[in-house]
HTML snippet that shows the backbone in 3Dmol.js (N, CA, C, O; Angstrom):
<script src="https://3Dmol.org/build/3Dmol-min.js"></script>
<div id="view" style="width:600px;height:400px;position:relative"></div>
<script>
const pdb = `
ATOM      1  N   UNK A   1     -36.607  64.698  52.531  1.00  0.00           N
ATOM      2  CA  UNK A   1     -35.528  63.920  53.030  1.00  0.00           C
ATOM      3  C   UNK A   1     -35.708  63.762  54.532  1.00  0.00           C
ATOM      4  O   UNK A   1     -35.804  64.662  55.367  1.00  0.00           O
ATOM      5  N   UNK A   2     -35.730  62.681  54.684  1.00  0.00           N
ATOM      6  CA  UNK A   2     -35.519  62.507  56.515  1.00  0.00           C
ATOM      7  C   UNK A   2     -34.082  61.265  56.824  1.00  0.00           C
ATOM      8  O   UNK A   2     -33.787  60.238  56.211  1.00  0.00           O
ATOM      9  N   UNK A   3     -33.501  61.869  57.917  1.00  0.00           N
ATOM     10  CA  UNK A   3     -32.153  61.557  58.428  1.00  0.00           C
ATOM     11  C   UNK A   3     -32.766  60.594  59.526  1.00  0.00           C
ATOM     12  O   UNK A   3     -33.532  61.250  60.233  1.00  0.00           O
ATOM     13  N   UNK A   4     -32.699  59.308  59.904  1.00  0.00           N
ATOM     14  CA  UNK A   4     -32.764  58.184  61.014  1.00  0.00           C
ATOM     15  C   UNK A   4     -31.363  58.181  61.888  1.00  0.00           C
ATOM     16  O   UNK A   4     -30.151  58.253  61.688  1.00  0.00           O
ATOM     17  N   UNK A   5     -32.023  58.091  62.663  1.00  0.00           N
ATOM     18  CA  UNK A   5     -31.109  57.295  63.651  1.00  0.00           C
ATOM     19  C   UNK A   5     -29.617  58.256  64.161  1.00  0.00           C
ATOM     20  O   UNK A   5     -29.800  59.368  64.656  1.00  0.00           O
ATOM     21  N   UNK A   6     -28.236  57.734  63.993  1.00  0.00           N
ATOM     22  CA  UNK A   6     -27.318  58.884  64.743  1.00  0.00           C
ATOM     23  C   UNK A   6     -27.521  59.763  63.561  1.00  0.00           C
ATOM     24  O   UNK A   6     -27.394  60.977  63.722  1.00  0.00           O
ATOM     25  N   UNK A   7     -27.883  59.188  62.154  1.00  0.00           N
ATOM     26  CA  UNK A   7     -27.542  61.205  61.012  1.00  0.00           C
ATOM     27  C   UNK A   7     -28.937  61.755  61.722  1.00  0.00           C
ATOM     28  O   UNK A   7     -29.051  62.913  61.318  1.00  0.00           O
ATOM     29  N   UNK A   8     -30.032  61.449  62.584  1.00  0.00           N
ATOM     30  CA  UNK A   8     -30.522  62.374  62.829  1.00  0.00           C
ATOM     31  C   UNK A   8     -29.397  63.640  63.152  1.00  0.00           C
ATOM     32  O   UNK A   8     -29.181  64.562  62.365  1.00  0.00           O
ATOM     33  N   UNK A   9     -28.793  63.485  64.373  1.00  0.00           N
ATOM     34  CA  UNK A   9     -28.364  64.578  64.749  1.00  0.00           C
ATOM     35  C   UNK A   9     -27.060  65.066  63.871  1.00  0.00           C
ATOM     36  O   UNK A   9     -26.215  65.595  64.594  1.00  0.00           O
ATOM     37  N   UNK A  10     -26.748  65.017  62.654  1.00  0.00           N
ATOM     38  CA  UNK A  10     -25.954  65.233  61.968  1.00  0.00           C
ATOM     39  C   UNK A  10     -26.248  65.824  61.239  1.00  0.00           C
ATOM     40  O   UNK A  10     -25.537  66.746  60.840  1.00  0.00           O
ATOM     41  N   UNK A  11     -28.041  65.415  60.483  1.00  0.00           N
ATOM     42  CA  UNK A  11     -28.490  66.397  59.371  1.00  0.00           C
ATOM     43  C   UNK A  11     -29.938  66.763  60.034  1.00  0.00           C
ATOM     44  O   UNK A  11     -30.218  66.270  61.127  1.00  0.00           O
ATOM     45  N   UNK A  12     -30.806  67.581  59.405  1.00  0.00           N
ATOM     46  CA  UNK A  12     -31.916  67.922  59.933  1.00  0.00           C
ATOM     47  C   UNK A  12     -32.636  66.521  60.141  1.00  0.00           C
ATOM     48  O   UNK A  12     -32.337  65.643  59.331  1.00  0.00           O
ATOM     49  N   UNK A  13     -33.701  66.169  61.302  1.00  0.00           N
ATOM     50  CA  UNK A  13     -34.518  65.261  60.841  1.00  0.00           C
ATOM     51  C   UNK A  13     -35.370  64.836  59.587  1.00  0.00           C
ATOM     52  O   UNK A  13     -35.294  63.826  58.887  1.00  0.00           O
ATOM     53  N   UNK A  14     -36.193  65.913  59.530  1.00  0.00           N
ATOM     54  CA  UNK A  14     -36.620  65.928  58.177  1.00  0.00           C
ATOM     55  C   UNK A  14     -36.631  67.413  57.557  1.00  0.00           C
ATOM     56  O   UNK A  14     -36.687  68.377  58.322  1.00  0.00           O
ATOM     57  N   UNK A  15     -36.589  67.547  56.476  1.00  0.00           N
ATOM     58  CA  UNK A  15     -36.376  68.083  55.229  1.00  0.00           C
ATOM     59  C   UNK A  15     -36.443  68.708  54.211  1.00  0.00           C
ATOM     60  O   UNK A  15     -35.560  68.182  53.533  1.00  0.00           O
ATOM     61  N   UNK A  16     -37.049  69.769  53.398  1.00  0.00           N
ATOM     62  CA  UNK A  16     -37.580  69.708  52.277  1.00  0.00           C
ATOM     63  C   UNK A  16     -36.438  70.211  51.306  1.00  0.00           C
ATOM     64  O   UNK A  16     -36.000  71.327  51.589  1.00  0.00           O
ATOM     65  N   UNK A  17     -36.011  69.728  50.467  1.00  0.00           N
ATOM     66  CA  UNK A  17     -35.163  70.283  49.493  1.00  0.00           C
ATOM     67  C   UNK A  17     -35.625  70.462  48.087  1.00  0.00           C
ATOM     68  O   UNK A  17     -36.232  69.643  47.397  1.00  0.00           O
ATOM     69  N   UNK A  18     -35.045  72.269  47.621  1.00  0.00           N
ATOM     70  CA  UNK A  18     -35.431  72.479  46.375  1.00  0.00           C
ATOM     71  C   UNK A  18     -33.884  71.970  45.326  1.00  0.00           C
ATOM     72  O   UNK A  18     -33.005  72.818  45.178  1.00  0.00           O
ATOM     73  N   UNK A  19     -33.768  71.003  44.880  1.00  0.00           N
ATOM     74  CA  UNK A  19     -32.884  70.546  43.659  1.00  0.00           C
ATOM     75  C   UNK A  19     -33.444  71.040  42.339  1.00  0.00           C
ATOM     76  O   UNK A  19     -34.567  71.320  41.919  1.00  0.00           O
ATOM     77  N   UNK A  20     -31.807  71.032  41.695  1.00  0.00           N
ATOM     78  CA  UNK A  20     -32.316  71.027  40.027  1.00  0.00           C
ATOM     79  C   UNK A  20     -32.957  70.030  39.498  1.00  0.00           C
ATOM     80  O   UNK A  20     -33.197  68.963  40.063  1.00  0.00           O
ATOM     81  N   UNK A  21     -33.319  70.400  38.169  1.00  0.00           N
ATOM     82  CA  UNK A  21     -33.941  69.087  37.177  1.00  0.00           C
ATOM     83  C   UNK A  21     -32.843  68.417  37.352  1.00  0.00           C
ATOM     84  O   UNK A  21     -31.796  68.893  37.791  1.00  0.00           O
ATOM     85  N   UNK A  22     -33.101  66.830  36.887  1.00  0.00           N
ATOM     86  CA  UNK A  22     -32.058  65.853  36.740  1.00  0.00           C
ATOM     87  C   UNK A  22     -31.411  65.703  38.069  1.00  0.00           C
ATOM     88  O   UNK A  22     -31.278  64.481  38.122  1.00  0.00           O
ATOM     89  N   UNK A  23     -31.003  66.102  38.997  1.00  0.00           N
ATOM     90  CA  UNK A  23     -30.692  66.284  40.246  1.00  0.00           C
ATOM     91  C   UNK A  23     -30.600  64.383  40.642  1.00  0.00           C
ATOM     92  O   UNK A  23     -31.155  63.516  39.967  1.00  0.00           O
ATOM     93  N   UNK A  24     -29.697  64.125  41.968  1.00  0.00           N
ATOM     94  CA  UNK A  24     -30.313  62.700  41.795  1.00  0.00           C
ATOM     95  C   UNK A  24     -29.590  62.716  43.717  1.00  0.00           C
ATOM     96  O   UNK A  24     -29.110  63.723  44.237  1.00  0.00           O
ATOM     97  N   UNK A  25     -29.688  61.689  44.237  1.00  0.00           N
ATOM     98  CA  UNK A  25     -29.113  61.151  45.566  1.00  0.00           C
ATOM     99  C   UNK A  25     -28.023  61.325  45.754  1.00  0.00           C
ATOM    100  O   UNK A  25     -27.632  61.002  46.876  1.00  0.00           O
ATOM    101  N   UNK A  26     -27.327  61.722  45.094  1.00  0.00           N
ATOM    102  CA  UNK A  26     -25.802  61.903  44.782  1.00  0.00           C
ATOM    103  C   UNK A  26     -25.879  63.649  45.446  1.00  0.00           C
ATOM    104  O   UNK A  26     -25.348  64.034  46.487  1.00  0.00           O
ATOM    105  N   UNK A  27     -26.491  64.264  44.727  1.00  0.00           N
ATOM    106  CA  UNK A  27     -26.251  65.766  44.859  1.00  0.00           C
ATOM    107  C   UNK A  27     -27.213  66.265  46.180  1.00  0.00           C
ATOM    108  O   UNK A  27     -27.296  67.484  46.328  1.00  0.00           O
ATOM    109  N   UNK A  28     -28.051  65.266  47.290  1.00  0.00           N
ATOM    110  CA  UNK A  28     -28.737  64.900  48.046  1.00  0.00           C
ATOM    111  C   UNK A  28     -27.229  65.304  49.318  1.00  0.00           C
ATOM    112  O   UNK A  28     -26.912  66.266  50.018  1.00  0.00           O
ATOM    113  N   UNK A  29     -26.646  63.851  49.015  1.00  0.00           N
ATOM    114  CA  UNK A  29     -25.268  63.532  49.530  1.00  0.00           C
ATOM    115  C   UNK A  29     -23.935  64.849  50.014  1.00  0.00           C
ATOM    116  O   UNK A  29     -23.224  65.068  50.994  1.00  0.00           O
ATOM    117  N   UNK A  30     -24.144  65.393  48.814  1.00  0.00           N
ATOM    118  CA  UNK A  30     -23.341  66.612  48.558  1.00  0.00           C
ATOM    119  C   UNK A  30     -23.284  67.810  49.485  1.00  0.00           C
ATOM    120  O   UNK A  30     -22.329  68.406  49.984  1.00  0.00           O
ATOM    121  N   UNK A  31     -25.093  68.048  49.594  1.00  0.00           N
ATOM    122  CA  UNK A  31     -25.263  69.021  49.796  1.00  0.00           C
ATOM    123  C   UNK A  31     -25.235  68.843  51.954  1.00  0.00           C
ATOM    124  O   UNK A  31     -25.185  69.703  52.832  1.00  0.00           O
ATOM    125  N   UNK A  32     -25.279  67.740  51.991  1.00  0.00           N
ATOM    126  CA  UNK A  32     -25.355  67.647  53.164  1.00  0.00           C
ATOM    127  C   UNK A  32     -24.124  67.172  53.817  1.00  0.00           C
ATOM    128  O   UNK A  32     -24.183  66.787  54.985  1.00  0.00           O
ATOM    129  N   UNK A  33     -23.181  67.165  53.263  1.00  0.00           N
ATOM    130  CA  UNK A  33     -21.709  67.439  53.472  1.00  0.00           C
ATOM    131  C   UNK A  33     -21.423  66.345  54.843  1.00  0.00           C
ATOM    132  O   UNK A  33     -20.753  66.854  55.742  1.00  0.00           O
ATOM    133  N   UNK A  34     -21.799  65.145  55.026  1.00  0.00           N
ATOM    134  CA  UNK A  34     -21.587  64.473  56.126  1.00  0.00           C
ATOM    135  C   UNK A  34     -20.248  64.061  56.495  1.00  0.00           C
ATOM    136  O   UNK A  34     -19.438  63.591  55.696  1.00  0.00           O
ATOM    137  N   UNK A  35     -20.021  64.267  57.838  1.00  0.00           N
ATOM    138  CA  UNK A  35     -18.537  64.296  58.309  1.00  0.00           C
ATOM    139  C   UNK A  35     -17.382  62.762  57.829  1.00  0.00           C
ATOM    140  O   UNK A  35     -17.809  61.615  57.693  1.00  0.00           O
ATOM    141  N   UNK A  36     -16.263  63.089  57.696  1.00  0.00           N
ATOM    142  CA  UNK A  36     -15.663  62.306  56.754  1.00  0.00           C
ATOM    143  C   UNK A  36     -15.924  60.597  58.219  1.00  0.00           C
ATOM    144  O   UNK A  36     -16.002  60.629  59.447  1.00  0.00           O
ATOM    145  N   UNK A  37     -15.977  59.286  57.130  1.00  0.00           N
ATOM    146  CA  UNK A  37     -16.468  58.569  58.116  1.00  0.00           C
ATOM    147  C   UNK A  37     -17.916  57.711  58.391  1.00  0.00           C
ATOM    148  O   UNK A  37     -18.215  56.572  58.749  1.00  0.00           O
ATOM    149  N   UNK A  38     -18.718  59.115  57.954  1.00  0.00           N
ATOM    150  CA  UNK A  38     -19.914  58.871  58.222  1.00  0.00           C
ATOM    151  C   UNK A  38     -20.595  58.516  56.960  1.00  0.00           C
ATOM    152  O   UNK A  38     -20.474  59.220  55.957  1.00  0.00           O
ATOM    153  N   UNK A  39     -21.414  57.277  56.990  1.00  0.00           N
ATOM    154  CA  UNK A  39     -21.864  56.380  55.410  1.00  0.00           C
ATOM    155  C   UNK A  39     -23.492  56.394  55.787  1.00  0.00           C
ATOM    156  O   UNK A  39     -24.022  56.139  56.869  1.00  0.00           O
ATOM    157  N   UNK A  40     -24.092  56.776  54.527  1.00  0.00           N
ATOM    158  CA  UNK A  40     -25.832  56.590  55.207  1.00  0.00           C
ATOM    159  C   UNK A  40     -26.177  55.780  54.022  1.00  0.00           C
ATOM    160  O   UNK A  40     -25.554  55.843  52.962  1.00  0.00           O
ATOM    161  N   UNK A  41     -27.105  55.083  54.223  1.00  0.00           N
ATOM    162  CA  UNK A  41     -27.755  54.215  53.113  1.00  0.00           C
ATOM    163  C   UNK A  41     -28.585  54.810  52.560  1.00  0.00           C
ATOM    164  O   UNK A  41     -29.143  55.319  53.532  1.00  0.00           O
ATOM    165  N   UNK A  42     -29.351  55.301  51.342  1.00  0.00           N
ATOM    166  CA  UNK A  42     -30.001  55.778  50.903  1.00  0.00           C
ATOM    167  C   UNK A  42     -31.399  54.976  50.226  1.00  0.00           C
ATOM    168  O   UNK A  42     -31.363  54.381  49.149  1.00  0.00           O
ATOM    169  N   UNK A  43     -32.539  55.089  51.041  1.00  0.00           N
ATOM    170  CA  UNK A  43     -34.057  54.435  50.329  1.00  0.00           C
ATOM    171  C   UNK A  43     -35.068  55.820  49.929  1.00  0.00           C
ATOM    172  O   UNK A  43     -35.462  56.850  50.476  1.00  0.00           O
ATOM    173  N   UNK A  44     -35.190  55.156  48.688  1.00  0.00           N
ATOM    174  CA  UNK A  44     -35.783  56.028  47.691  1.00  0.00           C
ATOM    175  C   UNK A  44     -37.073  55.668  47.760  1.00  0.00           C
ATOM    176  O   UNK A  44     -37.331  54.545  47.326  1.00  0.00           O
ATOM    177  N   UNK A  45     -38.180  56.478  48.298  1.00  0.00           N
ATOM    178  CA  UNK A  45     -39.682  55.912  48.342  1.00  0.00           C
ATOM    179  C   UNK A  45     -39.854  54.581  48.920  1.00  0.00           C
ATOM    180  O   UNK A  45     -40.705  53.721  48.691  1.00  0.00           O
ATOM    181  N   UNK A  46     -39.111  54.597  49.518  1.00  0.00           N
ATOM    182  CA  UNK A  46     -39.377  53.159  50.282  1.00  0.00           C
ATOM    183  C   UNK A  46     -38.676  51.778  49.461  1.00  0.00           C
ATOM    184  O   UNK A  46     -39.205  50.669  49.398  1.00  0.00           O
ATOM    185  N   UNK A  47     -37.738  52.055  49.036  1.00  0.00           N
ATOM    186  CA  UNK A  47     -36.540  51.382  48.395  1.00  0.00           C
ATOM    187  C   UNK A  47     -35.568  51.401  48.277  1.00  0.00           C
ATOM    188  O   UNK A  47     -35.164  52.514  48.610  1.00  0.00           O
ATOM    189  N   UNK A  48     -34.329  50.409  47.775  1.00  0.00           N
ATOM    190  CA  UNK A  48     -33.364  51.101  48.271  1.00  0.00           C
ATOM    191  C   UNK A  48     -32.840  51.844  47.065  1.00  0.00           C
ATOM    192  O   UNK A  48     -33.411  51.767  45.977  1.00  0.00           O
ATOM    193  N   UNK A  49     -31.805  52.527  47.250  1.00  0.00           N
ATOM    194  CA  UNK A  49     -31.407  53.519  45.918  1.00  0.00           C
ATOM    195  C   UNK A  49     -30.353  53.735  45.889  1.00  0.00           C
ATOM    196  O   UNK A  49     -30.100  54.107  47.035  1.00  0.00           O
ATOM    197  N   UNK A  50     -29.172  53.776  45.130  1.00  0.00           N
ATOM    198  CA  UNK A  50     -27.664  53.925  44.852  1.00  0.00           C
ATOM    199  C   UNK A  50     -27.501  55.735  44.659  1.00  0.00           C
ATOM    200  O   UNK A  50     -28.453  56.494  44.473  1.00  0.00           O
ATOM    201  N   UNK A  51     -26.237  56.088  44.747  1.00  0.00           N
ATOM    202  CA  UNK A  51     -26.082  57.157  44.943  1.00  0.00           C
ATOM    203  C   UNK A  51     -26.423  58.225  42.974  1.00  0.00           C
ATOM    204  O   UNK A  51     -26.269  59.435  42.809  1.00  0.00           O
ATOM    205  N   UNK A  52     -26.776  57.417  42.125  1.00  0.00           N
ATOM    206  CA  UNK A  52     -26.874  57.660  40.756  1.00  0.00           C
ATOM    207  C   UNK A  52     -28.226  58.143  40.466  1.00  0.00           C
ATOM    208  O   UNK A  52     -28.612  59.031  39.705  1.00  0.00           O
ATOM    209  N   UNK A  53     -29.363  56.714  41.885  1.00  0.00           N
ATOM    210  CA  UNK A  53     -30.675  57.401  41.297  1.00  0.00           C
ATOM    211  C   UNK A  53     -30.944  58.607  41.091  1.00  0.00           C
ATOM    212  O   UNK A  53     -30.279  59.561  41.493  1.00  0.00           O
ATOM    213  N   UNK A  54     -32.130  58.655  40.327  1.00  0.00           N
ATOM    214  CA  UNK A  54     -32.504  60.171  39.804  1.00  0.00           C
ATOM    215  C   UNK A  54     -33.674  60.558  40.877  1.00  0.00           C
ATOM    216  O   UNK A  54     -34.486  59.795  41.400  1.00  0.00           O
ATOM    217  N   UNK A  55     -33.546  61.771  41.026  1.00  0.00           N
ATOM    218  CA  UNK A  55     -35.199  62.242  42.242  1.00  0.00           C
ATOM    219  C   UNK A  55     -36.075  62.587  41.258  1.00  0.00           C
ATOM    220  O   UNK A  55     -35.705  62.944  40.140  1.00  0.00           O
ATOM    221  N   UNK A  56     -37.421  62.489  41.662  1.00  0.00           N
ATOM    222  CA  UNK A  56     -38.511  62.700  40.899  1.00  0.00           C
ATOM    223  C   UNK A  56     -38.996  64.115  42.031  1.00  0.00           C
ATOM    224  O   UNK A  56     -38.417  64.328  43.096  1.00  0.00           O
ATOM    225  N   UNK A  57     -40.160  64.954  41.501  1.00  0.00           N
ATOM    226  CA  UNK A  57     -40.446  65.474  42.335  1.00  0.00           C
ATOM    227  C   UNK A  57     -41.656  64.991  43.180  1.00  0.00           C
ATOM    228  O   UNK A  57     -42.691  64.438  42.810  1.00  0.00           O
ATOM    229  N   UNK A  58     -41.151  65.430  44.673  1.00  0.00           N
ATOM    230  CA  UNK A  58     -42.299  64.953  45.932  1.00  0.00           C
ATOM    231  C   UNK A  58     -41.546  63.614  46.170  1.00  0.00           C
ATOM    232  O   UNK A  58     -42.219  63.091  47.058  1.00  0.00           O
ATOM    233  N   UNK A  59     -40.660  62.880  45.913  1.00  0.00           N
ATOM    234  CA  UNK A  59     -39.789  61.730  46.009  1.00  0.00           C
ATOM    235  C   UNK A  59     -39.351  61.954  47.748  1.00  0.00           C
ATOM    236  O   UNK A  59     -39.073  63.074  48.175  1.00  0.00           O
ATOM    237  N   UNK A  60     -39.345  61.021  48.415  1.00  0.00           N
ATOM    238  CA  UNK A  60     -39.015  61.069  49.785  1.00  0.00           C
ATOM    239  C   UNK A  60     -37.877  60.204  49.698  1.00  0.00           C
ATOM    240  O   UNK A  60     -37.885  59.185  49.007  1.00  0.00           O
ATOM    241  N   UNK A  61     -36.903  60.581  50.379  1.00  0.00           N
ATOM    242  CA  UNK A  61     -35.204  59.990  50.304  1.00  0.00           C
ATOM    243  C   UNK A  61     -35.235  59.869  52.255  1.00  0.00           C
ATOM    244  O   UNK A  61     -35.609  60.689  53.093  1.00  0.00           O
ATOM    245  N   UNK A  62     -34.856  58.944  52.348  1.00  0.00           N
ATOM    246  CA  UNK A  62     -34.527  58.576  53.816  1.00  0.00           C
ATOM    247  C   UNK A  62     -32.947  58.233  53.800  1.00  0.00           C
ATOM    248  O   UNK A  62     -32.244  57.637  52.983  1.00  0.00           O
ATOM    249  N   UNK A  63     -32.744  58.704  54.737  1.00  0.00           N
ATOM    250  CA  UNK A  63     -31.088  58.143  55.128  1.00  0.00           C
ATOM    251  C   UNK A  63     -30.893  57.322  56.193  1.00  0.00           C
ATOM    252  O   UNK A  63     -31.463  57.666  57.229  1.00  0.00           O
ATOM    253  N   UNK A  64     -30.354  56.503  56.215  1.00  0.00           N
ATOM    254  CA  UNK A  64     -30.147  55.625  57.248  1.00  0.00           C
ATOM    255  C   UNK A  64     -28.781  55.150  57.449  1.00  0.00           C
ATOM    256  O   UNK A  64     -28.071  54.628  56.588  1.00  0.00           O
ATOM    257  N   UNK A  65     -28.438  55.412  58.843  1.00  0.00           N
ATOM    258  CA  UNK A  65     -27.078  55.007  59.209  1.00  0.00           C
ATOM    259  C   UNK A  65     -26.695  53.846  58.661  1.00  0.00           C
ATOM    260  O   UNK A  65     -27.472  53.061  58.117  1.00  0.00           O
ATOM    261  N   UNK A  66     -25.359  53.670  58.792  1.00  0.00           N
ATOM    262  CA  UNK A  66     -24.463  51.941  58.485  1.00  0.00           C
ATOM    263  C   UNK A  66     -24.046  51.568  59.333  1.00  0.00           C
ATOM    264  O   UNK A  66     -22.988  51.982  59.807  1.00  0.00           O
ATOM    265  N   UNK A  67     -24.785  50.601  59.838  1.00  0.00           N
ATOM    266  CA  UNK A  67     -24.038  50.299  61.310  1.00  0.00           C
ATOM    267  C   UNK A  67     -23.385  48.817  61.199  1.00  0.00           C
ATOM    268  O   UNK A  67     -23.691  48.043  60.292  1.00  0.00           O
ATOM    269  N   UNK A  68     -22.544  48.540  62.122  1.00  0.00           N
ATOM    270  CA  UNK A  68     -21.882  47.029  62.030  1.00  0.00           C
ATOM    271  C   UNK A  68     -21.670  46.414  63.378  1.00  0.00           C
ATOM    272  O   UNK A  68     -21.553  47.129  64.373  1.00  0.00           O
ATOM    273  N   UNK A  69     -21.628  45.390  63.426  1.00  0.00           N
ATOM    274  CA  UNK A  69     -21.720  44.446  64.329  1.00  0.00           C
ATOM    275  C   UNK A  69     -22.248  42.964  64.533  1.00  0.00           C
ATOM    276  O   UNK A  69     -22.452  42.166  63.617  1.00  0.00           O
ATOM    277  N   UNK A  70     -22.447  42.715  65.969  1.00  0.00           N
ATOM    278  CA  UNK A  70     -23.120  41.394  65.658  1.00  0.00           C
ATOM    279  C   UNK A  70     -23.904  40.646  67.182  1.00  0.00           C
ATOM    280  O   UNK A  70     -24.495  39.568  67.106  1.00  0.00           O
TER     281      UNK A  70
END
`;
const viewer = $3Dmol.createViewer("view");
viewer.addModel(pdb, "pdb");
viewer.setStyle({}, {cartoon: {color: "spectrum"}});
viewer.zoomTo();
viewer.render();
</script>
């Protein structure tokens, strides 16, 4: 897992997490308890991924802030 941008300093930069089988982005989410507010986008191997996908193992999950403006 690696955290971009402001969740750098919110979650580790990068990562290694041991999950259960079946485990998915969701329980990714969980475990990293981000402050109420704070929304990260989730790309799965270099895609994007909803909070349901499933992790494979060696799967790289990036987080990326939500930012708005214009």
């Amino acid at each position: 897992m690696r955290c971009f941008g402001s969740l750098a300093a919110i979650g580790p930069g990068t990562q290694r997490m041991e999950l259960p089988e079946g485990a998915g982005v969701a329980d990714v989410l969980a475990r990293l308890a981000l402050p109420e507010g704070v929304e990260a986008m989730p790309m799965l191997d270099g895609g994007p991924a909803a909070p349901a996908s499933p992790l494979r193992d060696g799967a790289v999950l990036d987080l990326l802030p939500i930012v708005e403006g214009g």
